[in-house]
N, C-alpha and C positions, 0 to 999 in steps of 0.2 A: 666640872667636878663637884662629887657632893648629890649630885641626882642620881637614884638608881639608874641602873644602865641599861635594864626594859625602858624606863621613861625616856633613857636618853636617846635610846634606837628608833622608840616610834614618834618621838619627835623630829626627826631627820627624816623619816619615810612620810610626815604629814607635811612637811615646811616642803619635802620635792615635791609630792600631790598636787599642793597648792602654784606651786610654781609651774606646774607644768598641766594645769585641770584645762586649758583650752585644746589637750589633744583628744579627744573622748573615746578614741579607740585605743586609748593605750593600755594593754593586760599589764596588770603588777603582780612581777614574780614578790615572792615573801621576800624579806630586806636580810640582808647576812650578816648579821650579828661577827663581829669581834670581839679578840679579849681583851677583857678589863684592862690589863695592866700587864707590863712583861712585852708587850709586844711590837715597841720600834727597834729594828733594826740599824740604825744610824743617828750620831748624835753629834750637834754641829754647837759645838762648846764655846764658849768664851772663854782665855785665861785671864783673871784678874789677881788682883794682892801682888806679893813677894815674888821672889825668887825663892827666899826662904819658906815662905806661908803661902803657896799659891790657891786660889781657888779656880776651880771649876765648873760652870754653868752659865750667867748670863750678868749683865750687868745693870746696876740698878741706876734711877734717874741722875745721879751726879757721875757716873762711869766706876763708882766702886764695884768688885765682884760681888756674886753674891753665888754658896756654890750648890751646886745639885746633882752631885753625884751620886745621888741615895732615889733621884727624880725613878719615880714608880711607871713610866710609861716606857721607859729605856729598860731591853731583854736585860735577864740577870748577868747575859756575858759580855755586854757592855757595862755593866756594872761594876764588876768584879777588873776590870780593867784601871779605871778613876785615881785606886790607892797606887797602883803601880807607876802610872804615869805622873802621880803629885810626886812619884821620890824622885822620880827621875830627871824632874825640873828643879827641885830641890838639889839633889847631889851635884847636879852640872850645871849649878846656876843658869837656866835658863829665864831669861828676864823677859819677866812679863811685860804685855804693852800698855802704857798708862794711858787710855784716852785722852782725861783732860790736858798732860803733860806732852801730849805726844811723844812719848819714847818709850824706851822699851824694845823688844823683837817679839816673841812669841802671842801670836794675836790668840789664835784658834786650835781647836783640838777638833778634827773631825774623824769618828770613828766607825767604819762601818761592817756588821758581823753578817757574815753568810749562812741559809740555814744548815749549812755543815759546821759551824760554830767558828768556822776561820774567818779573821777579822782584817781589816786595812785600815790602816794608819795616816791619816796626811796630818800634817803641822803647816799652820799659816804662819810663814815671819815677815817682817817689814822687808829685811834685806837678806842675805847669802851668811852673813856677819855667822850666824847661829849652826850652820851648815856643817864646816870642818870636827865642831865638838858634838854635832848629833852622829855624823856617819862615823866617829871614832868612838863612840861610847853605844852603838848600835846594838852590837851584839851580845851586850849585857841584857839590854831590853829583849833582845828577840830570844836568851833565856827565860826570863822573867816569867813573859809572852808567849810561847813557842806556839798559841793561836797567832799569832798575827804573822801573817804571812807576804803583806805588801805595805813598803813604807815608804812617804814621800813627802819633802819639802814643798812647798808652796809659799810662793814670792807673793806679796800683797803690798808695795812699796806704799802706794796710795793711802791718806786717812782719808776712808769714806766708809758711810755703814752697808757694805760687801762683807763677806764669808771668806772668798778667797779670790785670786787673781787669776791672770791668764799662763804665768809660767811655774809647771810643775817638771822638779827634780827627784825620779824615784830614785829611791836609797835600797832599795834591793833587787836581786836578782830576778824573784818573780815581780811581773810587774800588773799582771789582770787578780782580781778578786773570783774565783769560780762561784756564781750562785746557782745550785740546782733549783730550778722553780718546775714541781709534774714531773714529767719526762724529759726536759730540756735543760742544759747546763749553758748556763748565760755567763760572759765574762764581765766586767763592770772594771772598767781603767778607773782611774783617778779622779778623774775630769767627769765621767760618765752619771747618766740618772739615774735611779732605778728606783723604787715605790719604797716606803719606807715599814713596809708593813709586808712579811714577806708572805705569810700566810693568805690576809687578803689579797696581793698582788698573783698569788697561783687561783685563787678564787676566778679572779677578775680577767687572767688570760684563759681559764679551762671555759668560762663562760665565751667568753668571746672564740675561740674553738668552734664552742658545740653552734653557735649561730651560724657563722660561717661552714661549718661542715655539713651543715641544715640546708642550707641554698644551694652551696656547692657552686661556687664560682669560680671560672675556669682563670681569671686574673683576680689580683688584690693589690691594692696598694692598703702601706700601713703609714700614718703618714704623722710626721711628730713619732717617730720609731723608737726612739732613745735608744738603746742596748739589745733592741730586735724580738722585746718580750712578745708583744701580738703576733706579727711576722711570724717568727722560729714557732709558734703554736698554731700555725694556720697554714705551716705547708704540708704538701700533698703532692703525688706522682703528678698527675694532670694540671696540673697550678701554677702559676708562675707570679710570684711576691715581690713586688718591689717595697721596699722601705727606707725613709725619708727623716733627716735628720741635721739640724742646724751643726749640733755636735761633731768636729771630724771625728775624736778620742771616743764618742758611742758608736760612730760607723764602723769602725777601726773591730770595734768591742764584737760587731754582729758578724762582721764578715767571719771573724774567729770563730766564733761559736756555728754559725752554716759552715765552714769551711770541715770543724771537727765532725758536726755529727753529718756528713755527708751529704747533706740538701742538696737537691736539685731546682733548677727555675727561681732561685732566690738570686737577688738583688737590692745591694745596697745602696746610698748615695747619698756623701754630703750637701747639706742645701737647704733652703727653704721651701716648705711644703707649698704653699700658697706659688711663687714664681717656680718651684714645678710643676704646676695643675696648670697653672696657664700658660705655660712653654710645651706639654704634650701633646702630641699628633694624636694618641688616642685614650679613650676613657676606658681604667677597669670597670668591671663586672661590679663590683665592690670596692667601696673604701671602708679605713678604719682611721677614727682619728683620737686621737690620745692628746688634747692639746693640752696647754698650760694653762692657770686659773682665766685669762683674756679669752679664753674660747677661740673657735678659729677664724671669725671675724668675716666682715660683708663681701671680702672681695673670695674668697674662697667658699663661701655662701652663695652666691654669685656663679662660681665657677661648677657648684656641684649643679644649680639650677638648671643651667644650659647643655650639661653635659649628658652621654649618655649612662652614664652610674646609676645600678637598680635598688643599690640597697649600701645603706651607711651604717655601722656600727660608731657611735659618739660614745668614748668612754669621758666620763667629765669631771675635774674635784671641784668645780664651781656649779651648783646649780641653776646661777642666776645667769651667767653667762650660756651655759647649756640653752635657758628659755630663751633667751636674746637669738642665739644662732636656729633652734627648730623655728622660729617663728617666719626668718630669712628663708625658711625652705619651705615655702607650702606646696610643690611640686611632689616633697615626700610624706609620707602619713607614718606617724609613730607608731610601731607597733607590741614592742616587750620594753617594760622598764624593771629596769632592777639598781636597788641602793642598795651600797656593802660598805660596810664601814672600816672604811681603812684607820678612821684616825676618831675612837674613843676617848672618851673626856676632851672632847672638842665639838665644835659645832659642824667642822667638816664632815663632810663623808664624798663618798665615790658614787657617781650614780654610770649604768650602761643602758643604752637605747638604741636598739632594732628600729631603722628606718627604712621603708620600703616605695618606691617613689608608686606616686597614686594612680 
């Protein structure tokens, strides 16, 4: 923050260069600029203070709140959301969680707005204890709110520094988030991933589209699928997509959205990408991989090596890990990169690369 944001973009497009200069046939499409400000869609809060005086944002080195609900990278309609949700911890004493104290319930606030402006709601508490006085005092808020259209308790019994747990209790009737992203309506559960940037993240599948529709490969796998964004933007009559996902509650998310807009040859599946590469009887045409900041690591480096797969699209938010994994694959040759910057006033960004085996 603080750098113009020309400097800050061609600083991202120079630090991937560098990292990735031993591929020398690689074309650099132009880098895709983001906005300044205004434009994450999800916000994974802290509550600190009161009951009375609660804050919202993050906490500072001794575990006091410290709050940011004015924080200029979160959309205006996460914003506008903050004052609503501090009364309503206030009115219904919802007691914050004291770190250094251990006590307390309400840990977290995490909010995520679709770009139809409809928003989801989950609340992290220690225990259930908070539960009875949230779902009876619900539908004041969801006037308040009448954006928010999914809302859900989230159990976090554990003090450890985690976001949230594994048991979620939704509190209303709908229970998916619909994100339009292009042409494709994506549903997004509770539990589910989805890019925090909605603009870039339609950027980032219309790209990945146009590569694969460029080749035209008669299979695909999308692998690390999360919520079926690549997948659902890379099917076709002739095509047949399988997509791949640790997540049940994202698998869950994609079969819904293939199911509505009527896809054919698509296929979902809980699991891990890696031990389904190496349990297949046969290699697609194409992979697409979407991994997590780790990249996708030697043994599935390994497994594209051996395989017959002609062409990989790597989407990356790590580019040091991106270099670590092309390097594992000299069988394939880099051939389009492109940086999009999902995540302004930060050193992250998203980089895609077209790999074509040699």
């Amino acid at each position: 923050m603080g750098i113009p944001y020309v400097e800050q973009l061609a600083g991202k497009q120079a630090h991937c260069r560098t990292l990735l200069a031993d591929h020398t046939s690689l074309q650099w499409l132009p880098p895709l600029a983001g906005r300044e400000s205004g434009f994450r869609n999800k916000a994974k809060m802290v509550i600190g203070g009161t009951a009375q005086n609660p804050t919202i944002g993050i906490l500072d080195a001794d575990g006091h709140g410290v709050d940011l609900r004015k924080c200029g990278i979160c959309s205006p309609g996460l914003r506008e959301c903050f004052p609503v949700l501090a009364d309503f911890i206030r009115q219904h004493r919802l007691t914050p969680y004291d770190v250094p104290r251990r006590s307390g319930e309400l840990k977290h606030l995490i909010i995520t707005e679709s770009p139809d402006g409809d928003m989801m709601l989950r609340l992290v508490l220690r225990s259930e204890q908070l539960v009875p006085r949230i779902r009876k005092h619900l539908p004041g808020l969801l006037t308040a709110l009448p954006q928010v259209k999914v809302v859900s308790a989230n159990l976090l019994p554990e003090h450890k520094a985690v976001l949230e747990g594994d048991r979620e209790i939704v509190l209303t009737e709908q229970s998916t988030l619909q994100m339009r992203v292009n042409d494709v309506s994506l549903h997004l559960r509770p539990q589910s991933f989805f890019q925090t940037n909605s603009e870039m993240a339609a950027a980032l599948y219309r790209q990945g589209r146009e590569w694969v529709n460029e080749l035209a490969p008669s299979s695909v796998w999308d692998l690390y699928c999360g919520v079926g964004g690549f997948a659902l933007h890379c099917a076709a009559p002739s095509r047949t997509v399988t997509g791949i996902e640790t997540s049940s509650e994202a698998i869950v998310s994609a079969r819904l959205s293939s199911g509505e807009a009527g896809l054919q040859g698509m296929q979902f599946k809980a699991g891990d990408a890696t031990a389904f590469a190496l349990a297949a009887e046969q290699s697609p045409e194409l992979v697409i991989v979407n991994p997590p900041r780790r990249g996708i690591g030697k043994e599935l480096c390994g497994w594209l090596e051996s395989s017959d797969v002609e062409h990989v699209v790597y989407s990356s938010c790590n580019a040091q890990s991106l270099a670590r994994d092309l390097a594992a694959l000299p069988s394939f040759t880099a051939r389009r990169a492109r940086v999009l910057d999902m995540f302004p006033q930060t050193t992250h960004y998203e980089t895609m690369v077209l790999l074509s085996r040699a």
